[in-house]
FILUMVO-63316 format. One record per residue (C-alpha): residue number from 1; residue in three letters; x, y, z. Coordinates in Angstrom, 2 decimals. Layout:
BEGIN
{n: NUM | res: ALA | c1: X | c2: Y | c3: Z}
...
***
This chain:
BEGIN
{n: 1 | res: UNK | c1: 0.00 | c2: 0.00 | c3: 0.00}
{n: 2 | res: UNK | c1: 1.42 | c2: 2.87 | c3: -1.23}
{n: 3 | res: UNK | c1: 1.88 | c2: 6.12 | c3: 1.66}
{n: 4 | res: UNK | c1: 2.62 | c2: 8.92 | c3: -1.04}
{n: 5 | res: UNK | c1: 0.09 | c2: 10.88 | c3: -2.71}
{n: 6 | res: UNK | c1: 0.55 | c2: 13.33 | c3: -5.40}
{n: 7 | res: UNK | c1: -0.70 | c2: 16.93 | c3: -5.02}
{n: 8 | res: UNK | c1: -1.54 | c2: 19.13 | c3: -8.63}
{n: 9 | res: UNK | c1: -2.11 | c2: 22.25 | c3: -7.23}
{n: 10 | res: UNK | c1: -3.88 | c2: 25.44 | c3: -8.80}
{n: 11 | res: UNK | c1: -3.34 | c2: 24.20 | c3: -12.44}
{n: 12 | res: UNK | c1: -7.08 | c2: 25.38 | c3: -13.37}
{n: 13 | res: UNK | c1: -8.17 | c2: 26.62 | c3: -17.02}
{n: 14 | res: UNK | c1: -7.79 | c2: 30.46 | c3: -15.55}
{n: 15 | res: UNK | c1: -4.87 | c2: 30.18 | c3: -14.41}
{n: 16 | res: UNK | c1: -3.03 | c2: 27.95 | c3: -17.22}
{n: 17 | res: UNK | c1: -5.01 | c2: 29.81 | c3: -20.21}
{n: 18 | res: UNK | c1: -3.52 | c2: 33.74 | c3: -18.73}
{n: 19 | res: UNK | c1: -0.28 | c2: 32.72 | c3: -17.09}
{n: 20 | res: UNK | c1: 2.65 | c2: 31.30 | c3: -19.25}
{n: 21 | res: UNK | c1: 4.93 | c2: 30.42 | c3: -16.54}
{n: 22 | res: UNK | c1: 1.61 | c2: 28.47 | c3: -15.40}
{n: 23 | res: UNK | c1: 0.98 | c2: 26.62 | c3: -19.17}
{n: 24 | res: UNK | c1: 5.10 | c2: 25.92 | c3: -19.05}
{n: 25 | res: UNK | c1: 4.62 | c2: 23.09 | c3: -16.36}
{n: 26 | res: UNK | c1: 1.63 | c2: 21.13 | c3: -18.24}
{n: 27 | res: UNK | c1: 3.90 | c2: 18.94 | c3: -20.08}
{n: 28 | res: UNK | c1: 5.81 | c2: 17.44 | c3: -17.43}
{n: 29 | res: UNK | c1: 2.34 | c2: 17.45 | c3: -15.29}
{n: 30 | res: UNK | c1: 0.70 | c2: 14.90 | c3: -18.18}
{n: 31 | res: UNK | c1: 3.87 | c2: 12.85 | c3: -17.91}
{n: 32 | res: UNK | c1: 4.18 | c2: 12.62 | c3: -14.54}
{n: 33 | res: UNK | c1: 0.14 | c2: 11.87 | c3: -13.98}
{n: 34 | res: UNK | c1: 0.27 | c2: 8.83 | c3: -15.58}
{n: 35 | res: UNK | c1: 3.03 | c2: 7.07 | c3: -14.06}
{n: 36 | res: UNK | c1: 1.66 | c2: 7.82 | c3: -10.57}
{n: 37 | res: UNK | c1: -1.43 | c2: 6.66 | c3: -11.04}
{n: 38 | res: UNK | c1: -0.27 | c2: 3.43 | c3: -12.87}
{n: 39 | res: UNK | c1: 1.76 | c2: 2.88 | c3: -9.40}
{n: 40 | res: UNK | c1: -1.09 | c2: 3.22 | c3: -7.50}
{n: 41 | res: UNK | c1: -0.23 | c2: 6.76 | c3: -6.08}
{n: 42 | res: UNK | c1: -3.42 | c2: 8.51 | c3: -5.21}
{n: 43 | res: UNK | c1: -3.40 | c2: 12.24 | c3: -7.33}
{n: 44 | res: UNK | c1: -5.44 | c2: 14.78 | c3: -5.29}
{n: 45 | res: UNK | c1: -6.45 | c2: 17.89 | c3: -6.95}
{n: 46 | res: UNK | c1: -6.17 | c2: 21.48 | c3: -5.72}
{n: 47 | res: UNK | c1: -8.24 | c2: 24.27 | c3: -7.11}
{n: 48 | res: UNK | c1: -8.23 | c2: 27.97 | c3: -5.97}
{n: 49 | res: UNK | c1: -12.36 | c2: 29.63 | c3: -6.02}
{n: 50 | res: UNK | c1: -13.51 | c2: 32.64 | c3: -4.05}
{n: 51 | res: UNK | c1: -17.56 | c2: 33.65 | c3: -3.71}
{n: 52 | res: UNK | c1: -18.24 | c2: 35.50 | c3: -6.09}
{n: 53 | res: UNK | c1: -20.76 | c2: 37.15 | c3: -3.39}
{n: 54 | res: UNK | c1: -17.03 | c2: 38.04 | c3: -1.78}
{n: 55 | res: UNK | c1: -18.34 | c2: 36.70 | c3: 1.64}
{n: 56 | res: UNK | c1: -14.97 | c2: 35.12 | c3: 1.87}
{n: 57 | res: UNK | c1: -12.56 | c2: 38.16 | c3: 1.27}
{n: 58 | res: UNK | c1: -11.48 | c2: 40.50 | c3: 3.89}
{n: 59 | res: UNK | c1: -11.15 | c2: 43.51 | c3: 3.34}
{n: 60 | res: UNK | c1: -7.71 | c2: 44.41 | c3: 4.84}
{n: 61 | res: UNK | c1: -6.58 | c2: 41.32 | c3: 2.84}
{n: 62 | res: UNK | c1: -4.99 | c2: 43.18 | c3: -0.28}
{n: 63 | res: UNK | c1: -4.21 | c2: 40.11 | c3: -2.15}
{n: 64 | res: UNK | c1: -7.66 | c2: 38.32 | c3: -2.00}
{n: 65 | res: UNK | c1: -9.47 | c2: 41.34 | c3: -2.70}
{n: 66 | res: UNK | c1: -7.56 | c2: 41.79 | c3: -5.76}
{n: 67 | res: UNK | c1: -7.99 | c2: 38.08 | c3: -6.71}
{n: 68 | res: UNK | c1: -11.37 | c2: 38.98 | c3: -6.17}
{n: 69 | res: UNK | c1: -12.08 | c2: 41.63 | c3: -8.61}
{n: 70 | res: UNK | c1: -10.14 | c2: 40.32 | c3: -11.18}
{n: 71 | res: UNK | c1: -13.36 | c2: 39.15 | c3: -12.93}
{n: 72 | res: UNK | c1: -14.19 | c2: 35.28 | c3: -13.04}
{n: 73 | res: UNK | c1: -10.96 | c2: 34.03 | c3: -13.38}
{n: 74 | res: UNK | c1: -10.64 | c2: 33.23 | c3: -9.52}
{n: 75 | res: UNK | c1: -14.74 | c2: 32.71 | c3: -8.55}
{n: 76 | res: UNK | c1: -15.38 | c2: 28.99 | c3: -7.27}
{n: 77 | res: UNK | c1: -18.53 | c2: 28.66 | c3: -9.90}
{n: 78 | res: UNK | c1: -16.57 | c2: 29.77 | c3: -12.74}
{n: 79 | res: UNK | c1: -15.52 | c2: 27.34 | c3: -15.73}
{n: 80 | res: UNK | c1: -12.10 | c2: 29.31 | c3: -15.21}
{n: 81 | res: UNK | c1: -11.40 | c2: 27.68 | c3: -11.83}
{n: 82 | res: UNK | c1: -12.07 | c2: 23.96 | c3: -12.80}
{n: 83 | res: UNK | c1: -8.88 | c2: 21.79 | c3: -13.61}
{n: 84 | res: UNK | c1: -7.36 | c2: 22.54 | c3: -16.74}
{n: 85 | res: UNK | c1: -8.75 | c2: 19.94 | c3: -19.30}
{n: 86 | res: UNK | c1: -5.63 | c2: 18.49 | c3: -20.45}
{n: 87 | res: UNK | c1: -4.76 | c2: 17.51 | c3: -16.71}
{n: 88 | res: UNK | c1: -8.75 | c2: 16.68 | c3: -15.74}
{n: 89 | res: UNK | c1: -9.51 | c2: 14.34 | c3: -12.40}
{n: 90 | res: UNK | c1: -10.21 | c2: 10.81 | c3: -13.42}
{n: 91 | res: UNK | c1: -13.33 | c2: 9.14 | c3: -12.31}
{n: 92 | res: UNK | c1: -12.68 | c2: 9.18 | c3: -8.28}
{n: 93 | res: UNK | c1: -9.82 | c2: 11.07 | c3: -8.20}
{n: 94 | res: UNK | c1: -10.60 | c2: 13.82 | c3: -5.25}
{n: 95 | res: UNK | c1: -10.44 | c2: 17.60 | c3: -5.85}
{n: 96 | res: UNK | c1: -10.24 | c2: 20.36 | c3: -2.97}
{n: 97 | res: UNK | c1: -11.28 | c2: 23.61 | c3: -2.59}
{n: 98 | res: UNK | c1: -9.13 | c2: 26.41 | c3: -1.13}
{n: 99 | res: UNK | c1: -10.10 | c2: 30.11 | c3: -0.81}
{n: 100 | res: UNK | c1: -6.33 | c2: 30.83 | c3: 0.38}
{n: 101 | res: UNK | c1: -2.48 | c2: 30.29 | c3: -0.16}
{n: 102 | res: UNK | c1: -2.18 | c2: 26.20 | c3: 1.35}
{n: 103 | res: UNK | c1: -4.28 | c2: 23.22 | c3: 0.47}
{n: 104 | res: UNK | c1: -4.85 | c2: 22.53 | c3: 3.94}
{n: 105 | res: UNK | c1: -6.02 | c2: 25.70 | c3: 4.68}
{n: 106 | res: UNK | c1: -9.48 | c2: 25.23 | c3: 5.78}
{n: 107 | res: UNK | c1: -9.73 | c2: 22.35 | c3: 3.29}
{n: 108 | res: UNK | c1: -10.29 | c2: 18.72 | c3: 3.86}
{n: 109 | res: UNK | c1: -6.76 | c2: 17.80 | c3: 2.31}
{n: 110 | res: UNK | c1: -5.06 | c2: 16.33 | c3: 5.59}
{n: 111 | res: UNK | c1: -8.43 | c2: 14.12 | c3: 6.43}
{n: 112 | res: UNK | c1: -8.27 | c2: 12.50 | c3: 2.64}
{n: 113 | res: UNK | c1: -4.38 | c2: 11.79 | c3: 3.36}
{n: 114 | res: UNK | c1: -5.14 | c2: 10.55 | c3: 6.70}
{n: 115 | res: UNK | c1: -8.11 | c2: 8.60 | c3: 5.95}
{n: 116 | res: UNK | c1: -5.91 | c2: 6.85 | c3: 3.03}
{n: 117 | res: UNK | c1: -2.70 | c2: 6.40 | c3: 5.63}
{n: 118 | res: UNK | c1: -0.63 | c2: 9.04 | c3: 3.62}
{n: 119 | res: UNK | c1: 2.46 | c2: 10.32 | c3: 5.30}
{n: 120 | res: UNK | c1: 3.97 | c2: 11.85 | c3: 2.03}
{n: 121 | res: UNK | c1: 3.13 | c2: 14.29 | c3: -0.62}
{n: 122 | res: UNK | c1: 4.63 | c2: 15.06 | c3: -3.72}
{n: 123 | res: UNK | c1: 3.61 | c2: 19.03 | c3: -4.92}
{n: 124 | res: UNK | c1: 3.07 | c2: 20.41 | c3: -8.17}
{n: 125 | res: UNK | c1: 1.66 | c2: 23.64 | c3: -9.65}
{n: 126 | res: UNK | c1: 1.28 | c2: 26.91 | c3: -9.25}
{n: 127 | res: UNK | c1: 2.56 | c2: 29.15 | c3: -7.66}
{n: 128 | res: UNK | c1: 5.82 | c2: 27.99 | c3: -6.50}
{n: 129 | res: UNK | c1: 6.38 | c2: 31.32 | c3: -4.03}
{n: 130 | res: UNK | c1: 2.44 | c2: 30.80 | c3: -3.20}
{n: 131 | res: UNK | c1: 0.15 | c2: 27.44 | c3: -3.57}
{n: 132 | res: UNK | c1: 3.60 | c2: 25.70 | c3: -3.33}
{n: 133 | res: UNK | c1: 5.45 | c2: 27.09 | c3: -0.40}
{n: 134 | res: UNK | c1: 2.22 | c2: 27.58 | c3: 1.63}
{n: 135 | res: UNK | c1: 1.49 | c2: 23.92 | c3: 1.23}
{n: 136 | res: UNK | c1: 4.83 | c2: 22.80 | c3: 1.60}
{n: 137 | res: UNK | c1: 5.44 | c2: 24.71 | c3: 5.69}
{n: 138 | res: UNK | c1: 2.00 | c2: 23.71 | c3: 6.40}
{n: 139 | res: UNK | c1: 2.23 | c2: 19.89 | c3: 5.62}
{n: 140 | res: UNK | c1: 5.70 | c2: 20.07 | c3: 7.52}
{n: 141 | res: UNK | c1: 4.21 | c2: 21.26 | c3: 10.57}
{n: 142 | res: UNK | c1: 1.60 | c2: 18.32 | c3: 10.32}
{n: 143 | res: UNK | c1: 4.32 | c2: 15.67 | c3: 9.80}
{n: 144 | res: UNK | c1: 4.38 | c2: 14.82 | c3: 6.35}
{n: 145 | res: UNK | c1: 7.16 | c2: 14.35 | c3: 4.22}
{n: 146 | res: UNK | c1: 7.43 | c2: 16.24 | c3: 1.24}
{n: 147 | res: UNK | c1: 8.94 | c2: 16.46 | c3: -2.21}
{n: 148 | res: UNK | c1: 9.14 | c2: 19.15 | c3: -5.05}
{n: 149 | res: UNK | c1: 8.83 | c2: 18.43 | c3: -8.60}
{n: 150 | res: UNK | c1: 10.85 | c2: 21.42 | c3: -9.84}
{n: 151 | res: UNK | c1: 9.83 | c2: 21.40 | c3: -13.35}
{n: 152 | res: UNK | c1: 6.43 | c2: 20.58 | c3: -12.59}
{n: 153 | res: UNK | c1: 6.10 | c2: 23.91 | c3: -10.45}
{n: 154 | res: UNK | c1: 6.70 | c2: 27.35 | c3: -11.41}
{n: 155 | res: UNK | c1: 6.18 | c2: 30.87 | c3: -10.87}
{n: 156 | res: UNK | c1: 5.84 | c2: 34.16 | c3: -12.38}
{n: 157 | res: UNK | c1: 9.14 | c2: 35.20 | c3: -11.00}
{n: 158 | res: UNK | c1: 11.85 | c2: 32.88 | c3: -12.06}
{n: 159 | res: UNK | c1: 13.95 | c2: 34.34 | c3: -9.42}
{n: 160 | res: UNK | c1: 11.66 | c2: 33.41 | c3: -6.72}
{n: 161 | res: UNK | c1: 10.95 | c2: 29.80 | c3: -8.02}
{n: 162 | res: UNK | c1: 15.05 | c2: 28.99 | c3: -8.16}
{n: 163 | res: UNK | c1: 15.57 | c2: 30.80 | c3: -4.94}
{n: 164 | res: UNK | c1: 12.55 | c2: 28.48 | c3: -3.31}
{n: 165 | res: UNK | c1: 13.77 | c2: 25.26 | c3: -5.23}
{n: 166 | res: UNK | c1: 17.53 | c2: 25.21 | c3: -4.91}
{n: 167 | res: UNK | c1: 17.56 | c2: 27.03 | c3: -0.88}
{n: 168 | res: UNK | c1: 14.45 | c2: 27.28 | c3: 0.87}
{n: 169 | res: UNK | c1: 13.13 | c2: 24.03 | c3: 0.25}
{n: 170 | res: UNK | c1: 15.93 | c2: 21.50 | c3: 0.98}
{n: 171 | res: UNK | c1: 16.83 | c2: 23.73 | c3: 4.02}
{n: 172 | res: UNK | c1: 13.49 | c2: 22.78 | c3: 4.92}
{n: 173 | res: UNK | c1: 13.97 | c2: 19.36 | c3: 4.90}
{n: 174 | res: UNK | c1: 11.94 | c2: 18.59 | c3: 1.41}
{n: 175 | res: UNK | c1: 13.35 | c2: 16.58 | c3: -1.09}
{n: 176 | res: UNK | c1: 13.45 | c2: 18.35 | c3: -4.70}
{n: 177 | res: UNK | c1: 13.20 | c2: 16.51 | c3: -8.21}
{n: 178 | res: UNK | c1: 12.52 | c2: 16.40 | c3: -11.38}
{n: 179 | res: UNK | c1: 9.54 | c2: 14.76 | c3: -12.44}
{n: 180 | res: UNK | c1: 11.65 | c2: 12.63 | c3: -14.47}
{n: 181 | res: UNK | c1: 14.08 | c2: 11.83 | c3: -11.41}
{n: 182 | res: UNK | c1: 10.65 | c2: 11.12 | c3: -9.00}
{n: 183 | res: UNK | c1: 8.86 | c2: 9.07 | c3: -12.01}
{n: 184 | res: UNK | c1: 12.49 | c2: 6.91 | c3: -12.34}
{n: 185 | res: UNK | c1: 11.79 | c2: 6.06 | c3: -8.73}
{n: 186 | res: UNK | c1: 8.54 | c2: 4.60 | c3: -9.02}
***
């Protein structure tokens, strides 16, 4: 029984179809789906969707409120927010809702690991200095391992994604691949 599950993180139609640095990661995401799942690796879906009512946005919180009113692109009912179609959830295949940063934040993400006797997660998406990092601190501080697919993650500031990826992360204690390295291991 496998204890690793991946995580695809905020790699949703909006996002992919307006970012570049977001469509750049697709092609190692389609490789890298198929090998997990034939090794029995759960995948577990992360999308990013506000109310459009903006019940859920503070306003002292600059960055959500700007999310907010940047039309559709980022409202939980919109097409814009589903999982990109080349990448879609197979029959079964569980996706969360966040309204912030992590996929545990105020998600059900740790009680689908738990419940499937998970202790490790392997991230990729978008953003690597956002959905990425958030995710990564927050499953450390619940006791999971983690790894980075650093080709299969990006962000809109290169800077930020190789600072994250070659320092921050393995200080942290996260192991960092390529999805070709990760997939070799399976």
């Amino acid at each position: 029984m496998t204890t690793t599950a991946l995580i695809v993180g905020d790699l949703q139609a909006g996002i992919v179809d307006n970012y570049p640095f977001a469509a750049e990661v697709l092609p190692v995401v389609e490789k890298v789906l198929p090998a997990a799942r034939a090794s029995g690796i759960p995948v577990i879906f992360i999308r990013f969707g506000l109310r459009a009512s903006g019940l859920d946005v503070a306003a002292g919180n600059q960055l959500i409120r700007g999310l907010h009113g940047a039309g559709t692109l980022f409202h939980e009912e919109s097409p814009e927010t589903f999982v990109h179609p080349r990448i879609e959830p197979l029959p079964g295949e569980a996706v969360v809702l966040k309204r912030r940063a992590s996929a545990f934040a105020a998600t059900d993400l740790d009680r689908l690991l738990r419940a499937q006797h998970i202790d490790s997660i392997v991230l990729t998406g978008v953003a690597t200095g956002a959905m990425i990092a958030a995710t990564l601190y927050d499953a450390s501080d619940r006791d999971y391992h983690v790894t980075v697919l650093s080709d299969a993650c990006a962000d809109g500031e290169a800077d930020v994604h190789d600072f994250l990826i070659n320092r921050v992360f393995p200080a942290r204690g996260a192991d960092v691949l390529t999805g070709h390295e990760w997939t070799a291991r399976l």
